[in-house]
C-alpha positions as CSV (number, residue, x, y, z in Angstrom):
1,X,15.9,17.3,11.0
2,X,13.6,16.7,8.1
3,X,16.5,15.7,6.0
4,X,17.0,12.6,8.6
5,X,13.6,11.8,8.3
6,X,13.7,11.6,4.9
7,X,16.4,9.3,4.8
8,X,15.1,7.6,7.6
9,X,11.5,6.8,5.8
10,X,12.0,4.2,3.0
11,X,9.7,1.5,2.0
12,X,9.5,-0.8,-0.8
13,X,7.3,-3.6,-2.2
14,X,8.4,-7.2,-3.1
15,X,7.1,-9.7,-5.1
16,X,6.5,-13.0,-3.3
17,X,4.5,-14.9,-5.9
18,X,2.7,-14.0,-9.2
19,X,-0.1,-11.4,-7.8
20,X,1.1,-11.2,-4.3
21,X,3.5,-8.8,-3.0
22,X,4.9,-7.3,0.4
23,X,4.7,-4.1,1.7
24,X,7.7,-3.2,3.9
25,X,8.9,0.0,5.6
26,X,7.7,3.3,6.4
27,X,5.3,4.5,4.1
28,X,5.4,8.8,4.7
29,X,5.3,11.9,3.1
30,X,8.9,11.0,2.3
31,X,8.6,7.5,0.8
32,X,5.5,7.5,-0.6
33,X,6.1,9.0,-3.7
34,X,9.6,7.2,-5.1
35,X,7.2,3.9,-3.7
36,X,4.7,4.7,-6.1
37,X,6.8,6.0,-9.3
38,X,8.9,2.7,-8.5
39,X,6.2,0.7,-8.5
40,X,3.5,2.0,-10.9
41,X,3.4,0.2,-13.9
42,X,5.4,-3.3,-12.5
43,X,2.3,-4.0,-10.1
44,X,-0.5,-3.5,-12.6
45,X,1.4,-5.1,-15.3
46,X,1.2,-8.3,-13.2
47,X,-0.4,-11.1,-15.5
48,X,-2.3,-12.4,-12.3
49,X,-6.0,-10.4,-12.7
50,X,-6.2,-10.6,-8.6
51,X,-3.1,-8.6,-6.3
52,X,-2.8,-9.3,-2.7
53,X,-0.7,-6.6,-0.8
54,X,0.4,-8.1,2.0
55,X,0.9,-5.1,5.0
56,X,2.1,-7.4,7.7
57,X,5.3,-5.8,7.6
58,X,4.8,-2.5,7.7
59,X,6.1,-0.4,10.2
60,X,4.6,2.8,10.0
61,X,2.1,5.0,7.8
62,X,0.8,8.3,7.9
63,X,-2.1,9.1,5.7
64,X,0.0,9.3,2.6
65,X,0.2,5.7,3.2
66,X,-3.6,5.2,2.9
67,X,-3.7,8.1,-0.2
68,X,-1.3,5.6,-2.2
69,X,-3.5,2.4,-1.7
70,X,-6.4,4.2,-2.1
71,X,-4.4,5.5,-6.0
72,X,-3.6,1.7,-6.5
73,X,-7.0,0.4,-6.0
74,X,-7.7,2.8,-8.4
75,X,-5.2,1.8,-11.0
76,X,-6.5,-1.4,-10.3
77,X,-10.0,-0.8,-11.3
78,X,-8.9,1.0,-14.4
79,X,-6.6,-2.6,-15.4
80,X,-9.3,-4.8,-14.4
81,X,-7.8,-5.9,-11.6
82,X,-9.1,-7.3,-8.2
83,X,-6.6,-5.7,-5.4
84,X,-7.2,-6.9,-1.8
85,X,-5.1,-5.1,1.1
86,X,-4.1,-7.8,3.6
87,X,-3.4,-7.7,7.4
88,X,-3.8,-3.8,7.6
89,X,-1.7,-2.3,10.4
90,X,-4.1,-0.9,13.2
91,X,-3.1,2.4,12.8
92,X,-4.1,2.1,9.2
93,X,-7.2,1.1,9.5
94,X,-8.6,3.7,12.1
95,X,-7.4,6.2,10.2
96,X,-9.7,4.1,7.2
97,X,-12.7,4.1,9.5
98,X,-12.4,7.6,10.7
99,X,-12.5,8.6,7.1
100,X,-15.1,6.2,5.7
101,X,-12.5,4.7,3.2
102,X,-12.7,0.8,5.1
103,X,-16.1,1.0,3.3
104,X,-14.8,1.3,-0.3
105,X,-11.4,-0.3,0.3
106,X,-10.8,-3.9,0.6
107,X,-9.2,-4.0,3.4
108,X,-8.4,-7.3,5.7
109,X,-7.4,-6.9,9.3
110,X,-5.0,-9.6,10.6
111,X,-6.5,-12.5,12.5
């Protein structure tokens, strides 16, 4: 079963513009990781010095989800970078509450 899952669980992030992207998928224990090794030097090499990760199309997360955009705000701090997470999925955000982290992270609900 865990083998469907894994294929199952992909998500990926697009470029829409210079410093805004799209976050699509499932992010899990499964996709997180490929997600972030894809990903890890292409989003902070971005000349823009503000990234907007829009989560609008997200379908799912688990807390691995909010462990990677917690890593990229980081990275983004570290490139002197200003990273805004956009239109955070509900499910997200509870879990940010829950855990203190919508008080570090900046995190936008959708209207």
């Amino acid at each position: 079963m865990s083998g469907n899952n894994a294929r199952k669980s992909s998500a990926q992030l697009e470029k829409t513009a210079p410093g805004h992207y799209q976050l699509k998928g499932d992010l899990s224990f499964a996709s997180v990781p490929m997600l972030w090794e894809q990903n890890r030097t292409t989003l902070f090499e971005d000349e823009c010095s503000e990234l907007d990760i829009n989560l609008s199309t997200l379908e799912r997360s688990d807390s691995s989800g909010l462990a990677m955009l917690i890593e990229w705000y980081r990275e983004a701090e570290q490139s002197n970078k200003k990273i805004t997470f956009l239109n955070l999925p509900q499910q997200m955000y509870d879990i940010a509450r829950i855990t203190g982290l919508d008080e570090i992270l900046p995190l936008v609900l959708p209207k």
